[in-house]
Each structure stands twice: as structure tokens, then as C-alpha cells.
Backbone as JSON, one array per atom type, in Angstrom:
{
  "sequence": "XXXXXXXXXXXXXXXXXXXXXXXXXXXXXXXXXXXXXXXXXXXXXXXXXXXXXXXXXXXXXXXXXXXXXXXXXXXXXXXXXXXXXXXXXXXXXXXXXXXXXXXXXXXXXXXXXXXXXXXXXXXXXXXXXXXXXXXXXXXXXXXXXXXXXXXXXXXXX",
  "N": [[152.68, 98.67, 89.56], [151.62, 98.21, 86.46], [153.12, 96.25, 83.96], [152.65, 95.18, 81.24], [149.53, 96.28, 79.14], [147.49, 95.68, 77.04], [145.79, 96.42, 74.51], [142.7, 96.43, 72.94], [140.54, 97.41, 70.16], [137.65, 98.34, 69.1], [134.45, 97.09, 67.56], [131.38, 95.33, 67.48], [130.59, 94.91, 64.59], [131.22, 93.53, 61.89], [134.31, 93.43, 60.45], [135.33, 95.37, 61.47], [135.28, 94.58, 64.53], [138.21, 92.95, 64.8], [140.66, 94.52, 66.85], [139.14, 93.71, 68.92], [139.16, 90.86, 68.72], [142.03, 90.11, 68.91], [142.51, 90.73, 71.06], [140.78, 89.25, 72.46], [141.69, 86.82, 71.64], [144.54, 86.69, 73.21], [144.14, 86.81, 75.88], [143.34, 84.45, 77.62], [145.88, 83.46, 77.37], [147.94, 85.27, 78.37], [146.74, 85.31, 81.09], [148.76, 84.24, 83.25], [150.62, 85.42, 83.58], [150.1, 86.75, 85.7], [149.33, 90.16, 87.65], [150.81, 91.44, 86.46], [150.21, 91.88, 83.62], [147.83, 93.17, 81.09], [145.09, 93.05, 79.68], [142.43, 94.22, 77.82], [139.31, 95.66, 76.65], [138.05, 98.25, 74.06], [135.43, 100.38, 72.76], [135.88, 102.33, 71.56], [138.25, 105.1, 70.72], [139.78, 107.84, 71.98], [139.53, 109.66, 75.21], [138.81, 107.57, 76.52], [140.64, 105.67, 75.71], [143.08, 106.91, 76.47], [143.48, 106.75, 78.87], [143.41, 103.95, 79.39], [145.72, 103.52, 78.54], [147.3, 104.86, 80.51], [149.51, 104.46, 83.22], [151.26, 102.35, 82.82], [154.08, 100.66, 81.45], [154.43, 99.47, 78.99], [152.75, 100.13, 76.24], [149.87, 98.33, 74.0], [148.73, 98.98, 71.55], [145.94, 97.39, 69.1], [143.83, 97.49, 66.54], [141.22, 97.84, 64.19], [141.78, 98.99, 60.37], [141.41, 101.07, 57.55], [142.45, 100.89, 54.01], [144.07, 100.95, 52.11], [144.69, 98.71, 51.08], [144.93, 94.83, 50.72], [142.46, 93.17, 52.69], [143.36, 91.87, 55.75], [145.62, 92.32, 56.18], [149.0, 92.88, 58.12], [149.52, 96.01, 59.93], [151.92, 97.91, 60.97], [152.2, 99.71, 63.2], [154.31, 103.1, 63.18], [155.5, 105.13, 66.59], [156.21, 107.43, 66.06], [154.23, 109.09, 64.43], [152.44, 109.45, 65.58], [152.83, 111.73, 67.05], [152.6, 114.54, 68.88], [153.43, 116.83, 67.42], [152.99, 116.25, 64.67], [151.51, 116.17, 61.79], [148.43, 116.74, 60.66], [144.9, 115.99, 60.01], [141.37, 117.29, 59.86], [140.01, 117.41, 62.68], [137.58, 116.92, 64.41], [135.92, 116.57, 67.77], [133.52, 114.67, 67.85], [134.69, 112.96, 65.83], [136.75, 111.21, 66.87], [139.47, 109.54, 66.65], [141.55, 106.94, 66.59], [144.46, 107.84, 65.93], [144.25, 110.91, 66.63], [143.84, 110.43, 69.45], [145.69, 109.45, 70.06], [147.91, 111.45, 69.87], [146.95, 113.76, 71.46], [147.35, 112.47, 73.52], [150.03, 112.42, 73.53], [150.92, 115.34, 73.17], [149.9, 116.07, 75.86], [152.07, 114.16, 77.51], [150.92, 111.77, 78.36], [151.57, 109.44, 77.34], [152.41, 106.4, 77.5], [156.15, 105.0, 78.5], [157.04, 103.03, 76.61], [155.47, 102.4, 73.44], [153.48, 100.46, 71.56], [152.14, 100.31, 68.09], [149.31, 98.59, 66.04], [147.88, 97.92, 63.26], [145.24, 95.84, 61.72], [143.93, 95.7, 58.78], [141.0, 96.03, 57.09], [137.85, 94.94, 55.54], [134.7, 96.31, 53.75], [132.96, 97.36, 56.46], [129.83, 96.36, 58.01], [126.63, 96.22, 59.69], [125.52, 93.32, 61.28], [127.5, 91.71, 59.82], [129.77, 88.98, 59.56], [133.1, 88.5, 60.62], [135.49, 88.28, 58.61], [137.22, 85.58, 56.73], [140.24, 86.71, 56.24], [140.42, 89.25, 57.93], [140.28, 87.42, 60.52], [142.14, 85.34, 60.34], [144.42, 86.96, 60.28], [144.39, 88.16, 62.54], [144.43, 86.07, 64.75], [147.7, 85.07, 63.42], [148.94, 88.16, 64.27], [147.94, 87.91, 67.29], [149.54, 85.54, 67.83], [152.56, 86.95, 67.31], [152.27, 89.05, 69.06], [152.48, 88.22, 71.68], [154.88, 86.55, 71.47], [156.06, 89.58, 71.89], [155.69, 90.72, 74.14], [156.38, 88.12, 76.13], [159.11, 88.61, 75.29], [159.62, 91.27, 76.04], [158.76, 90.72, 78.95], [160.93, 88.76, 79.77], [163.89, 88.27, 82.07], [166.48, 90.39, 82.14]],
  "CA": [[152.41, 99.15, 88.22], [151.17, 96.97, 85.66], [154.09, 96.36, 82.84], [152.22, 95.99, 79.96], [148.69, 96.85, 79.21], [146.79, 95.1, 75.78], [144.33, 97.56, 74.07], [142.16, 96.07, 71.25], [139.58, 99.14, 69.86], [136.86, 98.28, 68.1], [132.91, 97.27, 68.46], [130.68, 94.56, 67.28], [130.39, 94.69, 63.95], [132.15, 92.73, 61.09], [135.76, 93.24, 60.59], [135.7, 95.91, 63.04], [136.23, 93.41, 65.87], [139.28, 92.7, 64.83], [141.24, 94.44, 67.41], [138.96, 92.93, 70.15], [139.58, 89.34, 68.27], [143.08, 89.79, 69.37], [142.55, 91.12, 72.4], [140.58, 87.59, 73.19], [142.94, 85.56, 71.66], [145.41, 86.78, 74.05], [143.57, 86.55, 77.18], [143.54, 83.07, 77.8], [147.45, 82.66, 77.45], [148.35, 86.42, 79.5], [146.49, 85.05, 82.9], [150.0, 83.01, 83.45], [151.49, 86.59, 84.01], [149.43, 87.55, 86.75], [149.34, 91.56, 87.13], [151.73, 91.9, 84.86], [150.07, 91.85, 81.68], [146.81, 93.86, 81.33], [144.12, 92.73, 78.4], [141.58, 94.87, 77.54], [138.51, 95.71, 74.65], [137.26, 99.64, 74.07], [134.37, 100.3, 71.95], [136.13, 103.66, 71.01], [139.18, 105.54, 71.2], [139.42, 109.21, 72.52], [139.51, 109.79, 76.69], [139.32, 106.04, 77.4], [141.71, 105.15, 75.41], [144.11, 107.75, 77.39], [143.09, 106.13, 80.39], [143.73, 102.55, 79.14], [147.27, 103.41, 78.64], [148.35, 105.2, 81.51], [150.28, 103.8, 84.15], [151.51, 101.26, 82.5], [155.3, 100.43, 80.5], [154.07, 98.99, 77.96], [151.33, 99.54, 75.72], [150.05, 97.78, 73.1], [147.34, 98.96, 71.11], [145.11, 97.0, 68.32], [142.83, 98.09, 65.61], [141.07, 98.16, 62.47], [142.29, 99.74, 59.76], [141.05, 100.73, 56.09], [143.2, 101.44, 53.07], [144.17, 100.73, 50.02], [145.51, 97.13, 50.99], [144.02, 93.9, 51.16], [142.38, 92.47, 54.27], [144.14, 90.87, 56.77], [147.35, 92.88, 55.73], [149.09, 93.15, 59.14], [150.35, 97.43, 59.75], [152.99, 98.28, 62.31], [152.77, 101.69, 62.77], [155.44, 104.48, 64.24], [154.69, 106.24, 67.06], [156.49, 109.0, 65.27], [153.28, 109.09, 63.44], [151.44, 110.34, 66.68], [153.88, 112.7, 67.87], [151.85, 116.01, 69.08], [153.4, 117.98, 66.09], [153.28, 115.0, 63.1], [150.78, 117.09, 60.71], [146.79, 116.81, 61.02], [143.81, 116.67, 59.2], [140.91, 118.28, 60.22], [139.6, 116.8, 63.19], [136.87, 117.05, 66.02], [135.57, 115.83, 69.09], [132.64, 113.66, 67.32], [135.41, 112.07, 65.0], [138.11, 111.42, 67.59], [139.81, 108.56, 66.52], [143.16, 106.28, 67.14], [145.44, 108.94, 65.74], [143.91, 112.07, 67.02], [143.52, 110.3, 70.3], [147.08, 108.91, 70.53], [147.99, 113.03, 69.74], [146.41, 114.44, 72.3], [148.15, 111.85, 74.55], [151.78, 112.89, 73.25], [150.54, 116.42, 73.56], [149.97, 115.93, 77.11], [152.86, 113.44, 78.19], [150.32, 111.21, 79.02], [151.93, 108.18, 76.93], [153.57, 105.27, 78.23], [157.52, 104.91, 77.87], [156.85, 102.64, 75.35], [153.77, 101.81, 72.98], [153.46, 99.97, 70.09], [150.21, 100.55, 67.37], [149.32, 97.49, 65.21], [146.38, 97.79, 62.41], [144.72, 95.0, 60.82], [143.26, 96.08, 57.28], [139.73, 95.39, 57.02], [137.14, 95.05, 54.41], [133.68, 96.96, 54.26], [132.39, 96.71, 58.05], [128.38, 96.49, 57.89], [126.05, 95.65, 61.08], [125.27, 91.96, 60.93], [128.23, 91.06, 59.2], [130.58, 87.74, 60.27], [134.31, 88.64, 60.61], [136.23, 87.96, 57.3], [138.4, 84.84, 57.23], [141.14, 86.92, 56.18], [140.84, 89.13, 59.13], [140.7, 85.91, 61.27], [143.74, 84.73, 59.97], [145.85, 88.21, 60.3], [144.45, 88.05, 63.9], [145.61, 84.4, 64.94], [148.88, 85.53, 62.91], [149.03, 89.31, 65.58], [148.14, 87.42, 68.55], [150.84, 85.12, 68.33], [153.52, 88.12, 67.25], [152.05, 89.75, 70.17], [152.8, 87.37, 72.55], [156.24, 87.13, 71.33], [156.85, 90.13, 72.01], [155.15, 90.19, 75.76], [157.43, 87.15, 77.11], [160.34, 89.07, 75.54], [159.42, 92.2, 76.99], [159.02, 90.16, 80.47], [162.27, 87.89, 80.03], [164.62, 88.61, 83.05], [167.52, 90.7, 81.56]],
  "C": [[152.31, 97.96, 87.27], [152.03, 97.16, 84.73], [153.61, 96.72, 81.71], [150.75, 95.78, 79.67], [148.84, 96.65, 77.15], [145.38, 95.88, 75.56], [143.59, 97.06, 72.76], [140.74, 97.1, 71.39], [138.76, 98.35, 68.49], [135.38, 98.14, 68.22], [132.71, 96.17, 67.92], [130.37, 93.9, 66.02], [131.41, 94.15, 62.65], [133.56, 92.59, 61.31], [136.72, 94.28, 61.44], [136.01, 95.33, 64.14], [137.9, 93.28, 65.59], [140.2, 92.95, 66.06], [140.97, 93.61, 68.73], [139.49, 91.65, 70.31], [141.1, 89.33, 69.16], [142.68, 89.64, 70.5], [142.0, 89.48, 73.76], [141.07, 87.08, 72.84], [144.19, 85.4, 72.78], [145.25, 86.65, 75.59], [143.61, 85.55, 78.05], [145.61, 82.83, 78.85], [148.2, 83.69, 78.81], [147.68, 85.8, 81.15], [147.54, 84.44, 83.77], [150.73, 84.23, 83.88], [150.91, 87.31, 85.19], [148.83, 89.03, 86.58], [149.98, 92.17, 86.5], [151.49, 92.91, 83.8], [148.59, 92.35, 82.2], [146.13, 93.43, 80.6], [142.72, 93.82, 78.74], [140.77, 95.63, 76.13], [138.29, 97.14, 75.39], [136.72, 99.34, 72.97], [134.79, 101.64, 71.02], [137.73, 104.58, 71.34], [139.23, 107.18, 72.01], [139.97, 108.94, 74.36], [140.0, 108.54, 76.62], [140.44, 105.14, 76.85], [143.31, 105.98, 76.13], [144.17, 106.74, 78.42], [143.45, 104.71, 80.22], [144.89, 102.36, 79.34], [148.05, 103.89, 79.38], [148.6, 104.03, 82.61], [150.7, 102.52, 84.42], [153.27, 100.98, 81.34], [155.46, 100.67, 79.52], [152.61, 99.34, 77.23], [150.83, 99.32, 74.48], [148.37, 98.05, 72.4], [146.71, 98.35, 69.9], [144.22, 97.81, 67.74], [142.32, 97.95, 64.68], [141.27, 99.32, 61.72], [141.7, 99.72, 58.53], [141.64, 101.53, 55.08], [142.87, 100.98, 52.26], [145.16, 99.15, 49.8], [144.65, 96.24, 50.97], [143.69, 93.5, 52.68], [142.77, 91.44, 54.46], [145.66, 91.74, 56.42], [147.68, 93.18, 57.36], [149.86, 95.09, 59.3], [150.41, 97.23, 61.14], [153.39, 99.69, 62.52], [153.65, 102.67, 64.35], [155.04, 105.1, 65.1], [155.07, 107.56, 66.78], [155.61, 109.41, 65.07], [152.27, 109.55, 64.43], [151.93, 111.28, 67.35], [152.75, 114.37, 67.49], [151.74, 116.74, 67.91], [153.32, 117.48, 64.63], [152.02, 116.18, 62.78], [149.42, 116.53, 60.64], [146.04, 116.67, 60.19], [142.77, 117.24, 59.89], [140.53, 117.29, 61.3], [138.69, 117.14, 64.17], [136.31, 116.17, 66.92], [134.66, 114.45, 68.55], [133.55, 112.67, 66.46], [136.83, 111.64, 65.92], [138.66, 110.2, 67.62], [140.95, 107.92, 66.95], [143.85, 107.64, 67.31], [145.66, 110.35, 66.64], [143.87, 111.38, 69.02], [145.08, 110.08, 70.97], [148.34, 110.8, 70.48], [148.01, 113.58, 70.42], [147.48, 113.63, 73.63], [149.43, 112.02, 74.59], [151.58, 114.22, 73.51], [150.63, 116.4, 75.19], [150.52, 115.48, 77.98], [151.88, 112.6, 78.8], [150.54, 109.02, 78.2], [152.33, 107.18, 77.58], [155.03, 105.63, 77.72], [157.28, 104.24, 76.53], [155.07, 102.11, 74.57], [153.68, 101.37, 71.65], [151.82, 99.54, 69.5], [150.43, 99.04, 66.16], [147.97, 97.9, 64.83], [146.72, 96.37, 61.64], [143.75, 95.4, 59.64], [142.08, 95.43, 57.38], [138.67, 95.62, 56.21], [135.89, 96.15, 54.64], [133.18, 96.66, 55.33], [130.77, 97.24, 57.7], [128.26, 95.63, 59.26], [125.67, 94.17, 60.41], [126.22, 90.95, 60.51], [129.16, 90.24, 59.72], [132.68, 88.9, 59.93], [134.82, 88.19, 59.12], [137.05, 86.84, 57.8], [139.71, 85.62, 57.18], [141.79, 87.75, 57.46], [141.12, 88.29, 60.47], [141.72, 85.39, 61.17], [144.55, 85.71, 60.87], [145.12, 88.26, 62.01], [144.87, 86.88, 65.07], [147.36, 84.96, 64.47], [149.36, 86.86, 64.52], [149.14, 88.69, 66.77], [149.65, 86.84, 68.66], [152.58, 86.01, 68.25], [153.15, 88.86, 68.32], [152.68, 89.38, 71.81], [154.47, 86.93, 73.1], [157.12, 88.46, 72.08], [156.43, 90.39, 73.36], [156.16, 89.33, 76.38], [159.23, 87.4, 76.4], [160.49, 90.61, 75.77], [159.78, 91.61, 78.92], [160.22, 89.24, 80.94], [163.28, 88.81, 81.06], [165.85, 89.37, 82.32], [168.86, 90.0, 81.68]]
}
């Protein structure tokens, strides 16, 4: 069984990458763990993101995020906050996003023991557009908090 299992969710375009950004920043350094440590990009959440996170300890998912903060703001979010019965908005199949996806997966016991959600805040995402330095930063910044917490996840008890 693979311990822990690195999910960055996002696609191609501007500050949407973001979670992938991690996801390659971390790649490099995780090959030192063998099968351990898992790395991996989705283009979308829903099904394959189920599937990303089973049968695995640990899992660690990435994302972009858009609020009412500045970009690059790092969010650490609860998995309280995906718990089957946490409270809804409307949602369907065509819109099936982190939340609703991570839902369905508590719904179903199909979580890991543990899983920890990280958003990176991100500006208007348009096709063509370069990454933001600020998300660049707050992703350099994640990786290495990520990493952290990976080789003290894997430290011998």
C-alpha cells in the first residue's frame, strides 16, 4: 500500500495550475521515498479524484481556490468541511467539483484514514495566461510545508 498519495487538481491555464505547480515541485524531492510517496496531477476532480485517493494513508490534496482573499493566500481546509452531511449548495454532475467530490467520497467511506485539503487563492484564470508570481511564491512556500509534513508523516515512531 502506498502511504501517502500527492493530488494537485487543476489544468493548464493561468493560476489554475497551481495545484499541479506543487505537485511538480514535489516530484523531484518524493523519488527518495520510493513507493512510498505517490505524486500525481488531475485535470478535474469528481470519479478520478476518488480513485486518486484510495488505497492509500495519506492523502494530500492541492488546488486552486477563489475568494475574497488575495492571491497566493495559502487555505488549510477541514475535512469536517467535506463530511457527507456538512450542508450543500446546489450541485450537479457537470459542476462536480473538490467539495462535492470529496462528499461523495465521505458518503461512501471511500476516504483515506487521513487527508489533508490545501487551497492556493488565485486571481482571474484566463486561457493564455502565465501563472501569477504570487501564486508562484504561495506554491514554493506549500511545497516545502508539504514536504515537512511527508518526512514527518514517514519518520520511524
Amino acid at each position: 500500500m502506498t502511504a501517502i498519495r500527492v493530488v494537485g487538481v487543476g489544468s493548464p491555464f493561468g493560476d489554475d495550475r497551481a495545484g499541479w505547480l506543487v505537485a511538480e515541485r514535489l516530484a523531484p524531492a518524493l523519488g527518495a521515498h520510493g513507493a512510498r510517496v505517490e505524486v500525481c496531477a488531475l485535470d478535474r476532480p469528481g470519479p478520478a479524484l476518488l480513485h486518486a485517493v484510495a488505497g492509500c494513508e495519506v492523502a494530500i490534496v492541492i488546488d486552486a481556490v477563489s475568494g475574497t482573499v488575495e492571491a497566493g493566500t495559502i487555505h488549510r481546509l477541514e475535512v469536517s468541511a467535506f463530511a457527507a452531511d456538512a450542508p450543500t449548495g446546489a450541485a450537479s454532475a457537470h459542476a462536480f467539483g473538490l467539495a462535492e467530490s470529496l462528499r461523495l467520497g465521505a458518503a461512501l467511506n471511500l476516504l483515506p484514514p487521513r487527508l489533508l485539503v490545501y487551497g492556493i487563492e488565485v486571481g482571474p484564470v484566463g486561457l493564455g495566461e502565465a501563472l501569477s508570481p504570487e501564486v508562484v511564491a504561495a506554491a514554493d512556500r506549500l511545497a516545502s510545508e508539504i514536504m515537512a509534513v511527508i518526512e514527518s508523516e514517514l519518520a520511524p515512531e
